[in-house]
Each structure stands twice: as C-alpha cells, then as structure tokens.
N, C-alpha and C positions, 0 to 999 in steps of 0.2 A: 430397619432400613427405610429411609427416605421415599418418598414416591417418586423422586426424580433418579435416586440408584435402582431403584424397582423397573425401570421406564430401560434405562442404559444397559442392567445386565439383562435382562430377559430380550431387548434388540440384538447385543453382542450375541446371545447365545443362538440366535437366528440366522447370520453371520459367521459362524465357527467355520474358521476352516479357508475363508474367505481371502484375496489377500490383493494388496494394490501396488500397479507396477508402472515405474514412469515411463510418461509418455512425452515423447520429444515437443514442445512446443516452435508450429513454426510462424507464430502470429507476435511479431515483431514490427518493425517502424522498416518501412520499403525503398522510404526515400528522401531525402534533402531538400524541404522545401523553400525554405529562407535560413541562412546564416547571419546575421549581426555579428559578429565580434566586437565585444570590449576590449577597452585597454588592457593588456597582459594575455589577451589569447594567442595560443603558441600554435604557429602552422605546422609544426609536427604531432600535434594530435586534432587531426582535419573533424568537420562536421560529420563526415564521412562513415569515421568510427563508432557513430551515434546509432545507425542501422543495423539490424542483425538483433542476436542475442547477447544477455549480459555473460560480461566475464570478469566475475570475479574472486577477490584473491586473497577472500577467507575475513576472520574479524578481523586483523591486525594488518591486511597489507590491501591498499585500494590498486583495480585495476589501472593497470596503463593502458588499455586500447580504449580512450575514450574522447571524446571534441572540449576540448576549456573552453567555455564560452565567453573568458574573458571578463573586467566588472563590468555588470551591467549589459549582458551582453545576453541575447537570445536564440536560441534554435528552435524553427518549425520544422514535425516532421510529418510526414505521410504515410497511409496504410493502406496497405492491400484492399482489405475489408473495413470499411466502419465499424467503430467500435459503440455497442449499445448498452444500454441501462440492465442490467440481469441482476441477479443476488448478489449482494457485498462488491468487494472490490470488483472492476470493469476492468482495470489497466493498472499495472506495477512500473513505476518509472525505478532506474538509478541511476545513483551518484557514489564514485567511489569514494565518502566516509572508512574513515577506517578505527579501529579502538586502540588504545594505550593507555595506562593510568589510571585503570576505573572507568573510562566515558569515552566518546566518541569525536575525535577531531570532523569536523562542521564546514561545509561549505554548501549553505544553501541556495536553491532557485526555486521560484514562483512556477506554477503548474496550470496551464489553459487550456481550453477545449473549444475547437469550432467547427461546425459545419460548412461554411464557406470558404474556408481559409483566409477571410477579410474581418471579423469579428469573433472576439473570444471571449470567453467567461472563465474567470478564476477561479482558484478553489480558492475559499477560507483559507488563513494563515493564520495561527495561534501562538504565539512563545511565550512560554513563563521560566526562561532563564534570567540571567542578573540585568538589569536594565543600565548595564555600562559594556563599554567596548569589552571585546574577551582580547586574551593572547593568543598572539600568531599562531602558536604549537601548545595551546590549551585544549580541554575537554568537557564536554559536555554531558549527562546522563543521556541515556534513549529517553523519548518522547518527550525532551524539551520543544523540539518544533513538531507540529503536526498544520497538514495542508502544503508541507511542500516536499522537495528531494534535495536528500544530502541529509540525513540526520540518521540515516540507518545504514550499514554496512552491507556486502552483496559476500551473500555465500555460495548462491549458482555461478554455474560457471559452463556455458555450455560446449566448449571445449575439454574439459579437465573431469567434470562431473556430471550425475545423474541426478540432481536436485530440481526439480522442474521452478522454470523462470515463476510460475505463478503462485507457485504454494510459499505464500505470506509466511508461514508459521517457522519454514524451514530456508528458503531462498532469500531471506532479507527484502531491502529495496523497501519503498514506501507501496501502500497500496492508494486506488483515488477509486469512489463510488459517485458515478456519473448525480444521483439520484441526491447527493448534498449539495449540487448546482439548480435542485428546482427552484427557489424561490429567486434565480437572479435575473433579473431584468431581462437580459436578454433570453433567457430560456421562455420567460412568462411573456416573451413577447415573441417567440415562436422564431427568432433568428438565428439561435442553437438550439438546434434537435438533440434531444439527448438519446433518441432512436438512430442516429445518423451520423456521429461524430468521426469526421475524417483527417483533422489535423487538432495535433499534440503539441502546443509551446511551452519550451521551459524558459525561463527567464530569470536570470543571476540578481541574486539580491544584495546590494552591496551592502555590507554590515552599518547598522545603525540608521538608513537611508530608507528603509520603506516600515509602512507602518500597520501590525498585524489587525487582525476585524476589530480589538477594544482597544483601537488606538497604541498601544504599549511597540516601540523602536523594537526592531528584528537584529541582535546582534547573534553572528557568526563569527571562524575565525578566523574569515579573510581577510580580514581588514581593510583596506583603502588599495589591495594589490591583486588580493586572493581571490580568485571564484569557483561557480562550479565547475565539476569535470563529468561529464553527460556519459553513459556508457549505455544505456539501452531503454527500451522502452517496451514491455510484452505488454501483448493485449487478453485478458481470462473469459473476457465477452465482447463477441463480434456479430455482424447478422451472418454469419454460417452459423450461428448458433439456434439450435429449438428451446428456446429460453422456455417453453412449456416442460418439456421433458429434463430440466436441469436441477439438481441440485443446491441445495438452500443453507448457505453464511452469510448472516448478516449482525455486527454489530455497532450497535449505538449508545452515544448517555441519552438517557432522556431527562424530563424537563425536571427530573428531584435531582438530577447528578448521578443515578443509578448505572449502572453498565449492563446493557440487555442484549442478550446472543436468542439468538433466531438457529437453529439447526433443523434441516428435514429436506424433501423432495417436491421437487412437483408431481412427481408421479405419484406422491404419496411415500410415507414415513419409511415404510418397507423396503421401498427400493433404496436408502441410504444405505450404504457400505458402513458401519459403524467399526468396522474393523480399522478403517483409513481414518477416523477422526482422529486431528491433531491440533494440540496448540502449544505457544510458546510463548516467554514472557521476555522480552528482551534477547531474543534468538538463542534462549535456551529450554528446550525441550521439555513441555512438561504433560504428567502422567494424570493420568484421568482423576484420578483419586486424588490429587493434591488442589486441584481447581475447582473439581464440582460441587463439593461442601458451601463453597461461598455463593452459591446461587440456590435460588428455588424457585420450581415451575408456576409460571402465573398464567400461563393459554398453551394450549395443543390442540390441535383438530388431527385430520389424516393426514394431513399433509405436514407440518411442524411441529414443535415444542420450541416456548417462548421462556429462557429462564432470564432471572433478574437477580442482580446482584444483592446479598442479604443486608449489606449497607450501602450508598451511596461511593464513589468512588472520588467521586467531585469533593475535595475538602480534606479529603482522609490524609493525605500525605505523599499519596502513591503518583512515583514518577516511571513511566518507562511502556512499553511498547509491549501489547495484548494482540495477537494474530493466530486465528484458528481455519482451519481448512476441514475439509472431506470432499469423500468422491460418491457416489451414488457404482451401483453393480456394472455398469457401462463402463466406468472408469472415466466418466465428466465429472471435473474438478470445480468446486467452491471454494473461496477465498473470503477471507475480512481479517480488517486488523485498524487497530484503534491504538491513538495516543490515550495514555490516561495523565494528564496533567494536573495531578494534586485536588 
C-alpha cells in the first residue's frame, strides 16, 4: 500500500461513521448593477433572472430562468457580502450550456472582478478547440474553454434539488479562484482587492472576436447571433467567512504541466471530513480508488497533503474538467476544479 492510500484509509477510519449534509447556500448575486444588452438579447429573460440561485436543468436541458446578455453584451452584478481570496474556487458562476452528442453546446462569456464597480480584472481565457467558426447546434468536449462561463452544464438546482450551488464536483458551472488574478495590473496595483471583491461582470464573447492569453480566436457556438444565457452566480468565500478556520481545495498545473491538488484544513488535517471528499471528471462521479493511483505525495505538514500528478497532464492528450470538494466536521465547504487542456 502506497503512503498516500496509507495517509487516506487510516483518515477515513478516523472519520467512520461521519456523514455530510447539504447546506442551503444563500451567498448569491443580490443585485443588478449595470445591464448592457447586445444585439439578440431578449426582454423575456430580464437581468433580473441573474440574482438568486442557479437553476438548473440537469446535463441535457439548459435553464430557462436566466438574462441573455445578448452578443457582446455584459452584466454587472452585486453582493451582499464581498467575495475574498480563501482555498480554491472563491465564486461559481453559470451559464446554461447543456450536452448532446458527446460534448457540450457552448455559449461563452468573459468573467471580471472589481472592487469599485469602475475597474475590473479578467480572468485568463484559454481555448484549445478547432481554430475555425463551430456550428450553430455543434459540441464541444468539457474543458475546451477554461477562464470563462458557458462551457459546463448546471446540475444544482436550487428549487428542484439538494445539490449545493458550490460543490464544483457535483453542481457543474465553472468555478474562478480570485488568487489566478494576482499577477494583473490592477490587482499589483492595489485597485482590485482581492480581499474585497464586490462586483462580478460577465461579458459575452462573440465567437471568433476576442482573443484568449496565447493569442489563439475564442470560437463558440454562437456565432454572429448566439450569446450567453446568465443564470447565477454563488459565492464559496466571502468575509463572513473565518478563512482561518476553513478547509483546504486547491488545484493547479504547475510550471512542468503536472496537476497538483492541495487537500486538508486549517485547523489542521484532522479536522477534515474525509468522509465528504469528492471528485469528478467531466461531472461524473468518481470513486477514490480510480483517481488516487495517478498521484503521489510530495509535501504534508498538519495542516495538508500536497499530491501531484504521476505524469504531467499538460501534453498527455487529456481534455475535460477535474473538480474535487470536501467539507471539514463543521460542514464548511471547499471547492476547486480545473480545465485540463491536453
């Protein structure tokens, strides 16, 4: 037995008996702060719809309660609480994507963050699909785009189900870690706080028309009509939170291409729920034993375990969407989830 299956059953068996139960999430988008429409946005699914929690309507069928932003067209939105910097994902945005065919019909938007509501910082935008227009009612695999929303399907629903809006692994949606925005300009220049973030902009991408971090055109399959359809915005870390006392998912590539998950506590390792850890490949379900072979531990203190992927993931071939959660004995939730893009 491995010292990393040494490490997981002798925690589990700590654990026994243990069990984790959703908790309604009420840290969503509170308010309409600017509305843009582009051409093709439709006044029957107002900005409006944008506030609240996601609903949606499983892999194969995208919510209808949501704002079309129209091409080219963007929504600011407002929160209750600023949303901060804490382990892994910070905020889950959606967009009703939905599957058919193998892959995911695509309608994506740009994703920003500001502390003033006058200046924003963007996430990175990635695509390594075909570098020509798609078709209207084409598909795409998971984690062709990563850095924006509309590439993942929404399986919460917080009228219909008990899937909480923030667990990546299980709920769909993209997740965003405030913490991939340090190096931009405005953050290093102290104009976004990433302790402080109060407004969320999405911004519709029209296919072909913008262009991702290695320069490479962003095609989607909205073509010259199509945009996104906005349906929520949960927040996983806000300052009600004791980011001291939270539980710890974090994944990233690092600089060989490897894919490295961070699992543990701040309180320390112990207090992780190891009963609730969960991950999923493409928002399907997978069992502890099928995924942790491919890693092995390279740092642990008391407080985490650091595994890394036994090959690089960057190269390999591999397309599709990695999202793992737990919950520490409190039943505070951690989130991440990572495009792996070949």
């Amino acid at each position: 037995m491995s010292s990393l299956n040494r490490l997981f059953t002798v925690a589990a068996v700590t654990v026994l008996g243990a069990s984790s139960s959703f908790a309604a999430s009420g840290a969503f988008a509170t308010s309409v702060v600017q509305f843009v429409p582009g051409p093709s946005a439709n006044p029957s699914f107002p900005a409006a719809n944008a506030i609240g929690g996601p609903t949606g309507g499983g892999l194969a069928n995208g919510s209808v309660h949501v704002c079309v932003l129209g091409v080219g067209g963007s929504l600011t939105l407002g929160f209750a609480n600023a949303i901060v910097d804490g382990p892994g994902a910070d905020f889950v945005a959606f967009e009703n994507a939905l599957t058919f065919g193998g892959g995911v019909f695509t309608e994506v938007a740009a994703v920003e963050v500001s502390t003033d509501g006058a200046n924003f910082a963007r996430f990175p935008m990635r695509y390594v699909g075909p570098p020509v227009a798609q078709p209207p009612f084409g598909t795409l695999p998971m984690g062709t785009f990563s850095g924006v929303v509309g590439g993942m399907p929404i399986l919460t629903n917080v009228a219909t189900n008990a899937i909480d809006p923030r667990d990546l692994p299980a709920g769909g949606g993209e997740g965003f870690d405030l913490a991939e925005l340090a190096n931009d300009p405005l953050v290093v220049g102290g104009i976004v706080d990433l302790t402080d973030v109060r407004f969320v902009r999405i911004v519709d991408v029209p296919a072909g028309t913008v262009l991702d971090e290695v320069g490479a055109p962003i095609f989607d399959h909205g073509g010259s009509t199509g945009s996104a359809d906005i349906d929520a915005v949960a927040v996983v870390r806000d300052q009600s939170d004791a980011l001291a006392h939270t539980p710890i998912v974090d994944l990233r590539i690092d600089a060989g291409g490897f894919l490295v998950v961070e699992i543990g506590d701040a309180d320390g390792f112990s207090d992780l729920d190891l009963a609730t850890l969960s991950a999923s490949f493409d928002l399907t379900t997978l069992q502890l034993a099928s995924w942790l072979p491919a890693f092995t531990i390279v740092g642990a203190d008391a407080t985490k375990v650091t595994l890394r992927s036994i090959a690089p993931t960057v190269g390999s071939g591999i397309l599709g969407a990695f999202a793992v959660s737990a919950r520490d004995h409190a039943g505070d939730l951690a989130a991440d989830q990572t495009m792996l893009q070949r």
